[in-house]
C-alpha positions, 0 to 999 in steps of 0.5 A: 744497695748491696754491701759487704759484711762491714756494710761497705758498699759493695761497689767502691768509688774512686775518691777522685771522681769523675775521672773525665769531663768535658774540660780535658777533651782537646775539642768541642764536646758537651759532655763524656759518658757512657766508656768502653774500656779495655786493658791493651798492652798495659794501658787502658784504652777508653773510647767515651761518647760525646754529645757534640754542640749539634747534639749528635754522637762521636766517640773519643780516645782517652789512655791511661797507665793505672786506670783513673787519670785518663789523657784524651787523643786530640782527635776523635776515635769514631765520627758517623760514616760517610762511605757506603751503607754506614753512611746512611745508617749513622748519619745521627751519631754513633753512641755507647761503644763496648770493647769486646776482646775476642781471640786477639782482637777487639770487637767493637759494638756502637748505637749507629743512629739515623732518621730510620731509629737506631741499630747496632754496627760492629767494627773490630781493631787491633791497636786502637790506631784505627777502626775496621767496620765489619757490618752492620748486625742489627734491625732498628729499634734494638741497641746495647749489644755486648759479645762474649770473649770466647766462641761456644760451640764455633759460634760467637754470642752476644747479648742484645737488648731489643725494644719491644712492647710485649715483652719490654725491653729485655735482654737476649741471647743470639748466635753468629758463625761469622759475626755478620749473620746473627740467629737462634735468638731468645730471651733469656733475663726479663725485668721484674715487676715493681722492682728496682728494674722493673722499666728496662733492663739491658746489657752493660759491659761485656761479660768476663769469665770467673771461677763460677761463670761469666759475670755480667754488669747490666743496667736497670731502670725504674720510673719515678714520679720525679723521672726514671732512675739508672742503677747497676746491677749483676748476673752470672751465666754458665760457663758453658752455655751462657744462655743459662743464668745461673743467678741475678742479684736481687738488689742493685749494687751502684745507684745515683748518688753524686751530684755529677750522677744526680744532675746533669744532662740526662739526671739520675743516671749510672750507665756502664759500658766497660769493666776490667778484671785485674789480677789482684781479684778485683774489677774495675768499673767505669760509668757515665754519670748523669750522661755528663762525666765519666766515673770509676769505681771497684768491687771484689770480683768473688763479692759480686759473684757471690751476692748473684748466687746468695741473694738471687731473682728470677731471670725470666 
């Protein structure tokens, strides 16, 4: 695990963790993981995902006013569609939603499963009072889409994480000039043989801009006799074309550690779909452990930028 100069880990828990389980959701659920998480008007807006009894997917609301103590809606956020093409499409549940703020709105991208595998749908909202699905932006089998918070060149971009037995489980690049019609895609951050992602790599929490370029929390997985292991890593893109990784972190920066990270629904997990930067130059980061809880740690943004230029990896 990375670290700073005073071998402190380099990413920090909340003393308090989890920060959310099932016992503060006002309805049935399994469990809460795996958060999108968005500073809105002064308030942080959680929407986590929750196995329901069934074992299918919905998306909750949870709120805060410092980002740690959390008071979830009595209603769920997002449940599968039950109009139009969606309805088709996420009839097994919704999962994993990630909170892309672009040009005064938020983008909204979630697993939408079905019996036809699972593809990515976009929704967008302004207040979080409601979701306005837009369409849906993937072919099945691809999932874990994160878009940029600014268009390059008139085009928005995402990262996506396609599944796919040549090139296993990798994360690319595309571009849209409306968010419906995505192209021009390639891959652009491989998996590393024998190496603590060397089983999949894929996008974790939206990218957000620094001095050096856009910093991105990924999620990597390596298997084990005993399993595979979900860890947290860090990578930073050019500021002006993200399709060019100026420099990946040889090492993970946050493993299983916790017992609710090391057991639990799906065991030895850490799984991120949200971060926010704050103005003091630190990030908040929020993590599903063990797909059961919700977590919550921070880190030094200049930290994290600086162990991607210093202590660098291959991308491809």
């Amino acid at each position: 695990m990375i670290t700073t100069g005073s071998k402190e880990p380099i990413v920090k828990r909340y003393e308090k963790n989890p920060i959310l389980t099932r016992k503060e959701v006002p309805y049935p659920v399994a469990t809460v993981h795996n958060a999108g998480v968005v500073k809105h008007n002064g308030r942080y807006i959680m929407l986590f995902r929750s196995h329901l009894h069934n074992g299918r997917s919905i998306i909750g609301r949870a709120d805060s006013n410092d980002g740690f103590s959390f008071t979830v809606y009595p209603e769920p956020f997002l449940v599968p569609s039950t109009d139009n093409i969606f309805a088709e499409y996420e009839a097994f549940g919704v999962e994993d939603l990630r909170i892309c703020p672009v040009e005064g709105e938020y983008l909204l991208t979630y697993s939408a499963y079905s019996r036809h595998g699972v593809r990515i749908a976009l929704a967008r909202t302004r207040d979080f009072e409601k979701a306005e699905r837009i369409a849906l932006i993937t072919q099945a089998d691809l999932r874990n889409v994160v878009i940029f918070p600014e268009k390059f060149g008139g085009r928005y971009v995402r990262l996506d994480r396609p599944h796919s037995e040549i090139s296993p489980w990798s994360i690319w690049i595309s571009y849209s000039p409306d968010l419906v019609h995505w192209g021009d895609s390639r891959v652009i951050m491989k998996p590393v043989p024998y190496h603590w992602d060397e089983m999949k790599i894929g996008p974790g929490a939206p990218p957000f801009r620094t001095d050096k370029g856009w910093l991105h929390i990924y999620h990597g997985v390596f298997k084990t006799m005993a399993g595979a292991v979900y860890r947290l890593g860090a990578a930073l893109h050019d500021l002006y074309d993200p399709a060019h990784i100026i420099g990946v972190c040889d090492e993970w920066i946050l493993q299983p550690e916790e017992p609710w990270e090391l057991t639990g629904y799906v065991p030895n997990v850490v799984f991120t779909c949200g971060v926010v930067p704050e103005d003091d130059g630190t990030v908040k980061i929020y993590w599903g452990g063990a797909d059961t809880v919700v977590c919550a740690g921070t880190a030094v943004i200049d930290e994290l930028v600086e162990i991607c230029l210093s202590v660098p990896r291959p991308a491809l």
